[in-house]
N, C-alpha and C positions, 0 to 999 in steps of 0.2 A: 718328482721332477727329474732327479740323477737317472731315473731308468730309462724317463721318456729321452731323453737327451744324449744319451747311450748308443739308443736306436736310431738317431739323429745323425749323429755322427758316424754310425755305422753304414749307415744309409748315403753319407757323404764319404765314403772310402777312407775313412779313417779309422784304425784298427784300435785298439783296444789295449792296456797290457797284461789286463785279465777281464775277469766276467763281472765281476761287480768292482768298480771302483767308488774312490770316498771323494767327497767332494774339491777338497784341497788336490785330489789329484787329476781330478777333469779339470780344474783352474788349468794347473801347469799345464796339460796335453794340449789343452787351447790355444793357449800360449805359445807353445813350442808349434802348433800344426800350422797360427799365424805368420813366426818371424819365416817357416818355411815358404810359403805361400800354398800351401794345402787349402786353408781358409781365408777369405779376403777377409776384410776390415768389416762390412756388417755384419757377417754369418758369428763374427767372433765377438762383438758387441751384444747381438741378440741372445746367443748363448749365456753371456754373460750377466745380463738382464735377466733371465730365466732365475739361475742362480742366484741371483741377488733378492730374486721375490722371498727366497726365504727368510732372510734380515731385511725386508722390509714390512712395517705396519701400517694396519689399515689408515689408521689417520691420519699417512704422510701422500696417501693417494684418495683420501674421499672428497664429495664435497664439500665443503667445509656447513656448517649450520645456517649463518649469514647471505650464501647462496641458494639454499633451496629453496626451489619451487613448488607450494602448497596449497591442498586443498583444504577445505570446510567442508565436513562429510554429508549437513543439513543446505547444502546447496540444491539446488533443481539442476537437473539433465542436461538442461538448454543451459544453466550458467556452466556448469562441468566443462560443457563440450568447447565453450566458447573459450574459457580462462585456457583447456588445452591447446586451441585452435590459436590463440594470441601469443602462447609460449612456447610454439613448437614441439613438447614433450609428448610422447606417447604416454609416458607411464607416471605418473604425479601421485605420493605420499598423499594421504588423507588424512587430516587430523579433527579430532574433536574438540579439545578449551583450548588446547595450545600445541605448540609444537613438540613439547614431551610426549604426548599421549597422542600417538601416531595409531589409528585405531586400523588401518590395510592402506592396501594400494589399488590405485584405480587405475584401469587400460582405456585409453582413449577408444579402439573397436569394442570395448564390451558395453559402452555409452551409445555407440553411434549403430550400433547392431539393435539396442533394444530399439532407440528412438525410432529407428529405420521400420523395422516392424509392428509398434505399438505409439504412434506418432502422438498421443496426449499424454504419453509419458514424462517427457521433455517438462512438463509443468507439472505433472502432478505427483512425480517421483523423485526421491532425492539421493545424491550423490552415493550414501553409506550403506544403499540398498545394495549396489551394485559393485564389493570389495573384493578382494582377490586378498590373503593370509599374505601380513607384512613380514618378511625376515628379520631376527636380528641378531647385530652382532659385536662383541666389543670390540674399541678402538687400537686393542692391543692386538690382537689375532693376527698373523701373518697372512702376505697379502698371497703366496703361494697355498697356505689350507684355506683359505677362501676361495679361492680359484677353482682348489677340486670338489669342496663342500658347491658350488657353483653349476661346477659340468654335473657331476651327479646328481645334483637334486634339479637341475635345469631353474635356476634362481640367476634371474635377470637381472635385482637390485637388490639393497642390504639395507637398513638400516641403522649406520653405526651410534651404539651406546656408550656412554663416557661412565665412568668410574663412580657417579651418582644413579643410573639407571637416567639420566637424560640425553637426548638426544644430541648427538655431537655433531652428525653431518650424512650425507648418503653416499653409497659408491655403489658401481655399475660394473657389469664383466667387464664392458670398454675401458674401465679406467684403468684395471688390470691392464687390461692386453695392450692397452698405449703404453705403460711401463715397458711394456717388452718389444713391440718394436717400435716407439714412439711418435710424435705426437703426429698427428694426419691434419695438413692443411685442408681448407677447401678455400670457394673461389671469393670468398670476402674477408680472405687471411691477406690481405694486399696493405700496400702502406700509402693509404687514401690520406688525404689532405688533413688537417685536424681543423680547420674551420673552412667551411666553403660557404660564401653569405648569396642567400635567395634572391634578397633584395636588402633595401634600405632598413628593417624593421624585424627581421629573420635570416637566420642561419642555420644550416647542419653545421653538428659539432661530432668528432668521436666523444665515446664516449669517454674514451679516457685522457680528455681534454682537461689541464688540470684546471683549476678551479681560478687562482691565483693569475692564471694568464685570462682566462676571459671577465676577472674582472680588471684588466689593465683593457683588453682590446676593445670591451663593449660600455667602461667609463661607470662600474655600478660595485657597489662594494656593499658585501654580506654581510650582516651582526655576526656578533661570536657565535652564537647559539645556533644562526643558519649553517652557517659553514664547519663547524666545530666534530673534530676527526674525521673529516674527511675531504680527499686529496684532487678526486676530478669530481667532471661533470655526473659520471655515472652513478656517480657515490652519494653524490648529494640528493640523486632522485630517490637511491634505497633509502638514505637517513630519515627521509621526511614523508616516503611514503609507510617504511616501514616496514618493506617486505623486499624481495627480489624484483627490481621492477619487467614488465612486460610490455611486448608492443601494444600502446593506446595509454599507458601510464603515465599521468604528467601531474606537474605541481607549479605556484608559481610562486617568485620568488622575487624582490627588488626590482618588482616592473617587468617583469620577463616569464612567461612560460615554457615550461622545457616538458619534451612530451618524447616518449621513448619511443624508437623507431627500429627497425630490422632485428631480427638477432641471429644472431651466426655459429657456424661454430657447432661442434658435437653437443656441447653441452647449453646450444641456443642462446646464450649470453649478448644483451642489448649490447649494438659495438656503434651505433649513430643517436644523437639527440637532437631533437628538433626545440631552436630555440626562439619566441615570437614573444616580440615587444607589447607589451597592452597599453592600455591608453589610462592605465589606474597603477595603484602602487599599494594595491591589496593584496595580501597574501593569504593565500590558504588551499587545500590537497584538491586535486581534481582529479577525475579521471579512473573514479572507481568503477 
């Protein structure tokens, strides 16, 4: 990282005061090229983010376990493509009995390639036929020698491992490279309303609408067990479905179904819930 950064700054008209320096001393140069105005204020930030990949670990930039998005490797083509197609990921973790035993990774074009060519495959082939070799790596490993373990072996995602040999969480080059020049909105990073009602009997809600307020606004109050650790709307849809929810995943709950809607965002994350009154005060999971 100090060499690449060397060249960086060399490249930016800033000299050097020898040919290899130590880190603590590209700190100060930085510092010194800023108060000059050599550097303006990002160029001296992103530098410093570089730097700092190397005190940083995996596990403070992965995604955490709780969030990922997973497959079942004895799935069919056609379900593959569709759970990809519903979550916006190209590249979706495969697992076998559970989420420890993460058996490869699956590319949403190497599903829709075969199907495109062999179209009764879709049905009569399944998911783990079709893996790509999963990476992995502990939760400790800095996020700077993963970066270049990354560029040289051309490894797109990782699979971070916790201190048991279980699965901790995934990370992505992006998640790296957002460390260092940080995070990239897009055009549903907006501060949309938190309840927008349809009608008399439905509303969009964010999704991280907290919980506590829509049972004051819609007059309906959770058992402990529905609502229990968890703070918004979105959360109560993973608790009870039990996975990361996706567009088309809904549950219902004290007379109301809540069905997950858009997701946004690099890492595709449900950001609207769609919430519709029933005519019954049954509860139970839908929307598998």
């Amino acid at each position: 990282m100090i060499e690449y950064l060397t060249k960086l700054l060399k490249g930016w008209g800033i000299s050097l005061p020898h040919s290899t320096v130590s880190e603590d001393e590209l700190r100060a140069l930085i510092d010194s090229a800023a108060r000059q105005g050599v550097l303006v204020e990002s160029q001296r930030e992103m530098i410093q983010s570089v730097l700092d990949l190397g005190e940083t670990l995996v596990r403070e930039l992965m995604v955490p376990r709780i969030d990922i998005v997973w497959m079942e490797g004895n799935k069919t083509l056609r379900q593959g493509l569709s759970l990809a197609l519903r979550s916006g990921f190209t590249r979706i973790p495969v697992i076998d009995e559970n989420l420890d035993n993460v058996i490869g990774i699956v590319y949403v074009k190497d599903l829709a390639k075969r199907v495109h060519e062999h179209h009764e495959s879709e049905h009569t082939e399944q998911v783990q036929e079709h893996l790509r070799k999963a990476t992995f790596v502990p939760e400790n490993k800095t996020a700077a020698d993963l970066l270049k373990e990354m560029q040289k072996d051309q490894i797109h995602m990782a699979v971070v491992i916790d201190e048991y040999g279980g699965t901790a969480g995934l990370i992505t080059i992006e998640d790296i490279l957002e460390e260092i020049v940080g995070q990239i909105a897009d055009e549903y990073d907006d501060q949309s309303q938190e309840v927008l009602w349809l009608s008399d009997e439905s509303a969009r809600l964010s999704a991280r609408y907290r919980v506590e307020d829509f049972e004051d606004e819609f007059g309906v109050e959770f058992t402990e067990d529905e609502r229990d650790d968890v703070d918004s709307v979105g959360g109560l849809l993973a608790k009870h479905l039990g996975r990361v929810p996706i567009a088309g995943n809904s549950i219902e709950l004290a007379g109301w179904r809540f069905t997950a809607e858009r997701p946004a965002g690099r890492r595709h994350r449900i950001t609207s819930v769609l919430a519709t009154k029933l005519d019954t005060q049954d509860t139970q999971i839908a929307g598998e």
